[in-house]
N, C-alpha and C positions, 0 to 999 in steps of 0.2 A: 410646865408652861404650855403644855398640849393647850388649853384654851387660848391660848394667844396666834396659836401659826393659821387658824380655819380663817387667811384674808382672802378678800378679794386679790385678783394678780396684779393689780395698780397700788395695792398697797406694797412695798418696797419692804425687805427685812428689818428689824430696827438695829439700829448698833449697838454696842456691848454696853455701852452706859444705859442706855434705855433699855434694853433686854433684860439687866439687873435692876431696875427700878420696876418693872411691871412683875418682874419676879417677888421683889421684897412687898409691893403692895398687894399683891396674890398671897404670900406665903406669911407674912408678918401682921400686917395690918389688917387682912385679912375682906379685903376690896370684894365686891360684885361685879361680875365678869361684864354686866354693864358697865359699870364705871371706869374698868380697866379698860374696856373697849372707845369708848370715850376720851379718857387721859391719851390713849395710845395713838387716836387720831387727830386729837388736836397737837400734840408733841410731834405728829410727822408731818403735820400742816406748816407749824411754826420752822420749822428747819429744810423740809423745801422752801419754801418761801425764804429764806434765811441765807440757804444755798445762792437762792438765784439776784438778792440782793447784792450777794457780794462775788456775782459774775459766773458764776459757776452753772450749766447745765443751761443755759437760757435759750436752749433753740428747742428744749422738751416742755410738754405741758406740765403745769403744776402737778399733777396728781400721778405723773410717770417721771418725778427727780426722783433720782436713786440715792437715800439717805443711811445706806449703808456701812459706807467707809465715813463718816463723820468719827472725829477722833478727841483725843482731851482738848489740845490745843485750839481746836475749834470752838468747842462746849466754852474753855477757859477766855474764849475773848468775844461772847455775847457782851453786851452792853444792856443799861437801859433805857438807852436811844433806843436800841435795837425790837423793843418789846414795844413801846411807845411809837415803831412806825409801823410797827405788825398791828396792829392794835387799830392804824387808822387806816390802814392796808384792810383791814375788815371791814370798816364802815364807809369806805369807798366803792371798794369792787364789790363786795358780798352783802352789803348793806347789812351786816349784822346786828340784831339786838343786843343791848345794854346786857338781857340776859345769858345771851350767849358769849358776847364778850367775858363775861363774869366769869366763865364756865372756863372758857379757854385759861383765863390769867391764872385760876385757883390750879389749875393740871400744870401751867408754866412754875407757879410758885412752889408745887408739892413737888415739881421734878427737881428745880435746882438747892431748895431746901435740903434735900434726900441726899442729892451730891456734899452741902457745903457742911451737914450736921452729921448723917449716919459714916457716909463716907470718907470726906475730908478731901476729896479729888481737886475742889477748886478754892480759890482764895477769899474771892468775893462771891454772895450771891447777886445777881443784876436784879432780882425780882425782888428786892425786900425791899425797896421802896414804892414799889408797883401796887398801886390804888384798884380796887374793884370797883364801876362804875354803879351809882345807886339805884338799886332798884324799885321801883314803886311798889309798894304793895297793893296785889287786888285782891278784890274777894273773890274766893272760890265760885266758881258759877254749879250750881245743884239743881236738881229736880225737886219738886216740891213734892208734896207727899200725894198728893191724886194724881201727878204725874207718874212718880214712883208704883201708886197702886194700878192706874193704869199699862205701864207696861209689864207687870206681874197678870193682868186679866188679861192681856194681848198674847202673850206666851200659853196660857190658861186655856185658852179658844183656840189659837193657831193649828195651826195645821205644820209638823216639822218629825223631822225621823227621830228624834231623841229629844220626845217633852218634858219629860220628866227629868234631865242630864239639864237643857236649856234651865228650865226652871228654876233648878234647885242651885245652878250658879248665880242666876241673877236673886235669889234669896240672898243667898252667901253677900253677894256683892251689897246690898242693898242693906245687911243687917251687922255686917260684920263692919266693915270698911275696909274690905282687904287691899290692900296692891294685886295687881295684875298678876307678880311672878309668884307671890305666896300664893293665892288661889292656884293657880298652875302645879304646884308644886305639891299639893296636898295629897295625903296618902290615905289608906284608910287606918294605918296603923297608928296614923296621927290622931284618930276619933275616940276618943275614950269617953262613955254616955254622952252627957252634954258640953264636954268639950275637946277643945278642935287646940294642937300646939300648931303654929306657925313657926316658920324661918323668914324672918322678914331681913332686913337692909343691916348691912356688916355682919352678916351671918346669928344675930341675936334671935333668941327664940321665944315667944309668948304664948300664954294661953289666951283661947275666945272661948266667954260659955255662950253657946247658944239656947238662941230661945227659941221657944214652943213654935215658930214658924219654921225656921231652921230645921229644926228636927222630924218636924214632918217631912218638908222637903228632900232631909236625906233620907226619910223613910221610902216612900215612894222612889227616888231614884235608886237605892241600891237593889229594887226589887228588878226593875228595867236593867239594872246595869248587871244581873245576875243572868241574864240571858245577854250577852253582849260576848260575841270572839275576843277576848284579850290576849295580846300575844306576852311570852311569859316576862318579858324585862317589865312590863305596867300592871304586874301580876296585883302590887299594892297600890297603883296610881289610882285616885278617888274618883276623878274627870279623865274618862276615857271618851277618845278621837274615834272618828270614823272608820278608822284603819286596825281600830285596836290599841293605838299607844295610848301614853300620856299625853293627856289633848296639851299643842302648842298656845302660846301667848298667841302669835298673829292667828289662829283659829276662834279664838273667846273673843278677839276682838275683831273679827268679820261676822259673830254671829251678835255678838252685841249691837254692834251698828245694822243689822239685819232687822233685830227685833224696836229696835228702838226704829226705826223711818215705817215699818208695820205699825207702830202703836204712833206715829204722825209726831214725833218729834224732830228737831232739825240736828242732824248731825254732824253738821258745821260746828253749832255751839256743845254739843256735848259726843263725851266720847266715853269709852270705859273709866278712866281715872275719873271723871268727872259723877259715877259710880260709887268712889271709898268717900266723894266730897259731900254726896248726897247723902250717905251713912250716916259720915258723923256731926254732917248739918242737922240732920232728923234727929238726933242721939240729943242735940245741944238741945235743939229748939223743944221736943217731944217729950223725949227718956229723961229731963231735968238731970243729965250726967252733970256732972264734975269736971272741972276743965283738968285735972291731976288725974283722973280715971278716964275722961277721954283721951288723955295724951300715953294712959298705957294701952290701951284699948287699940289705937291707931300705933301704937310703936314707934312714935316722937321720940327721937334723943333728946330733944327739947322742950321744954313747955312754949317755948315762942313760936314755935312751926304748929303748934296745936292752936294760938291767939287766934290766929286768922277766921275759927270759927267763933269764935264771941261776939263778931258786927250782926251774928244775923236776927241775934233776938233780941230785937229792939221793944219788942213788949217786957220781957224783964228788968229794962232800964226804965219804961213808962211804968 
């Protein structure tokens, strides 16, 4: 559970029921230490808050309750009143999104699930009647494809200490659809000719073949990246950092918004993720893919999380 103790020191220890649930979705289920990280603060949000509802700790601010000694007895007498005024407790003070609401209730429903199925610890679960609030569908907002080529000619031209490293990520990005932590993550041992394995979401692994742009790209960067100090732990890291390591996620994404407001886009409206949407919008609308091979392409557990790009080609419906 090493990846669970690096908190901030307002984050409070979690108690043993939640120490062993953030264990078994780490070690079983086999979670992303995103999502762990996530489940883990909204489960200390709901129980501070929980604490101070029912008198306890009320002269500390929320985010310094100490939910440490929370016990079964406690767990065993949540209600679904109790969820249902956390819930509006959110959309009061925090003005939270329907999204975000959603997010919280699915970490409240996997936690007391985990207690009332794997474990057996309590009687009732409170959250199995507990509704997720509906969410709209949008469409993914994308760069179109002169936008796309122009910030490839903007990198091209620029002036930057690692052009070729810049480049050949926003190729990747642009050609592949990758997520932010699979690109991050990429080694060169993962490179076999024209294709690239990922580790994408729930630790699942895919191939990407790339193509002739691709390949150039990582031609030219591994020439630049052969003269680069690497210190020896990112001896196989593909995207090495300024320092020598394995370049970080918030590093790719302060150089993406770098080159993107260079190439005069607004980066309010778009951001790296907004990158894998461009991919596989261009893939639908361009490459004539398959929505069954864009959905392995992109590593959709789903083909419905893949739907979202079918609105955009309204010429194949004219």
């Amino acid at each position: 559970m090493s990846t669970m103790h690096a908190q901030p020191h307002s984050m409070s220890a979690p108690f043993p029921a939640l120490e062993d649930y953030l264990a078994y979705m780490e070690a079983i289920q086999g979670r992303s230490v995103l999502t762990m990280k996530e489940y883990h603060y909204d489960l200390q949000l709901f129980f501070r808050w929980l604490l101070q509802r029912r008198g306890q700790q009320t002269d500390r601010p929320l985010d310094e309750v100490d939910i440490s000694r929370i016990d079964l007895p406690f767990i065993k007498a949540v209600r679904l009143s109790d969820c249902y005024a956390f819930l509006s407790w959110l959309v009061r003070e925090r003005q939270a999104s329907a999204a975000t609401r959603a997010r919280k209730i699915a970490a409240l429903k996997s936690f007391f699930r985990y207690l009332k199925r794997k474990r057996d610890l309590i009687d009732e679960d409170p959250t199995y009647e507990l509704e997720s609030p509906r969410l709209g569908k949008r469409n993914p907002r994308h760069l179109s494809l002169e936008e796309s080529r122009g910030l490839l000619e903007t990198i091209a031209a620029g002036q930057s200490t690692f052009p070729a490293r810049d480049y050949c990520i926003m190729t990747f990005f642009l050609n592949c659809g990758l997520r932010l932590s699979e690109l991050c993550g990429i080694s060169v041992s993962n490179i076999r000719e024209d294709t690239l394995t990922v580790i994408g979401k729930g630790n699942k692994e895919r191939t990407i073949y790339l193509n002739s742009a691709c390949m150039k790209a990582l031609r030219d960067y591994l020439e630049e990246r052969s003269a680069y100090k690497i210190r020896p732990a990112a001896r196989d890291a593909l995207f090495i950092s300024r320092q020598g390591n394995r370049i970080a996620p918030a590093t790719v994404q302060l150089l993406i918004k770098n080159w993107m407001q260079r190439s005069g886009l607004d980066t309010k409206r778009y951001s790296t993720h907004k990158l894998r949407h461009t991919a596989a919008t261009l893939m639908y609308q361009y490459g004539h893919v398959d929505i069954r091979l864009l959905q392995q392409i992109l590593g959709h557990a789903s083909v419905s999380t893949t739907e979202i790009y079918t609105h955009v080609d309204d010429q194949r419906l004219h």
